[in-house]
N, C-alpha and C positions, 0 to 999 in steps of 0.2 A: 347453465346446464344442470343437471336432476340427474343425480347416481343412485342406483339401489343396492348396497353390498349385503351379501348373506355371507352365516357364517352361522359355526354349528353341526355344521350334517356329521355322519358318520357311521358305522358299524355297531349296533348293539345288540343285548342278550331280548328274544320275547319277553315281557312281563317287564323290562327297564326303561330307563328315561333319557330325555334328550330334551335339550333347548337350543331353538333358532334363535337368531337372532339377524334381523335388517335395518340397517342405517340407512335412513336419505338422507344425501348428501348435494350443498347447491345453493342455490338463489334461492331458497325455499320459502315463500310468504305464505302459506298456509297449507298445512293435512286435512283434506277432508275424511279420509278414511284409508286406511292398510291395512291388508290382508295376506291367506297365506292359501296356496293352492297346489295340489300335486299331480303329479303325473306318473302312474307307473307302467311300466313297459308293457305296448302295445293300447295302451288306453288312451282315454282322452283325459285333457284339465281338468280337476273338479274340485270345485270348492272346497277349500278346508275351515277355516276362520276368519272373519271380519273383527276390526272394532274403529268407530268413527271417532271423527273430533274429539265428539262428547264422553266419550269412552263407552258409549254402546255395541254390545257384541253379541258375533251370533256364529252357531256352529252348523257344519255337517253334521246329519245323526247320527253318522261313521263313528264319529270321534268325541261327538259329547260328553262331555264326565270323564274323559280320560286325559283331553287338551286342553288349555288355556291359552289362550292371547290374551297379549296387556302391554303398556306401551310406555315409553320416555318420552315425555313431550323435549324436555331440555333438548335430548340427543336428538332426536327427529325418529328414533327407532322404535323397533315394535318386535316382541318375542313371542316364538309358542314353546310352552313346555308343554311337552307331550312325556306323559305317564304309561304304564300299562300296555306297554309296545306291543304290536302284534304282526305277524308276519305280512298282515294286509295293508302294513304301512307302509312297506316298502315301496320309496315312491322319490322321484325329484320332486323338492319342496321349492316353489316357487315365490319368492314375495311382491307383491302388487302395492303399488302406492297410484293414489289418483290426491294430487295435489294441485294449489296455485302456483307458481314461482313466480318471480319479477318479471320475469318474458310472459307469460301467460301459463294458460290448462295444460297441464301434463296428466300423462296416464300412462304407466311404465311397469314393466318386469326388471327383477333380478334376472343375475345367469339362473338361477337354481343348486341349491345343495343336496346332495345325495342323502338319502335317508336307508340304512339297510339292516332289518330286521333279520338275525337268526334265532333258528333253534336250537 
């Protein structure tokens, strides 16, 4: 079995920062890519950051130049520091893992961690 934990979320000032973080957890034989996606009330999922195996990474043009994803292979985790908050970030952060494990192809969410942006 393949667990995704998040951890992170929380209450900040606009203009502050905040770091995710998501461990996969499990029979894990290989990441091919994790990512990070949110959802804020009444909307739908959308994209926030990728980065692959190889450490290739690619953003929303939401949040380019303010986010970052980057990752521990050791731990199986993967983080986004998010800089430069704004109230449109306000959102459930969701992390996505599409991996191998010993059973076979997984492709899974976290619960999600709250992300809440004041002014």
């Amino acid at each position: 079995q393949v667990q995704l934990v998040e951890s992170g979320g929380g209450l900040v000032q606009a203009g502050g920062s905040l770091r995710l973080s998501c461990a996969a957890s499990g029979n894990i034989f290989r990441i091919n890519a994790m990512g990070w996606y949110r959802q804020a009330p009444g909307k739908q999922r959308d994209f926030v950051a990728t980065i692959t195996s190889g450490g290739s990474t690619a953003y929303a043009g939401s949040v380019e130049g303010r986010f970052t994803i980057s990752r521990d292979n050791a731990k199986n985790t993967v983080y986004l520091q998010m800089n430069s908050l704004k109230l449109e970030d306000t959102a459930v952060y969701y992390c996505n893992a599409d991996l191998i494990s010993t059973s076979g192809l997984y492709n899974g969410w976290g619960q999600g961690t709250q992300v809440t942006v004041s002014s």
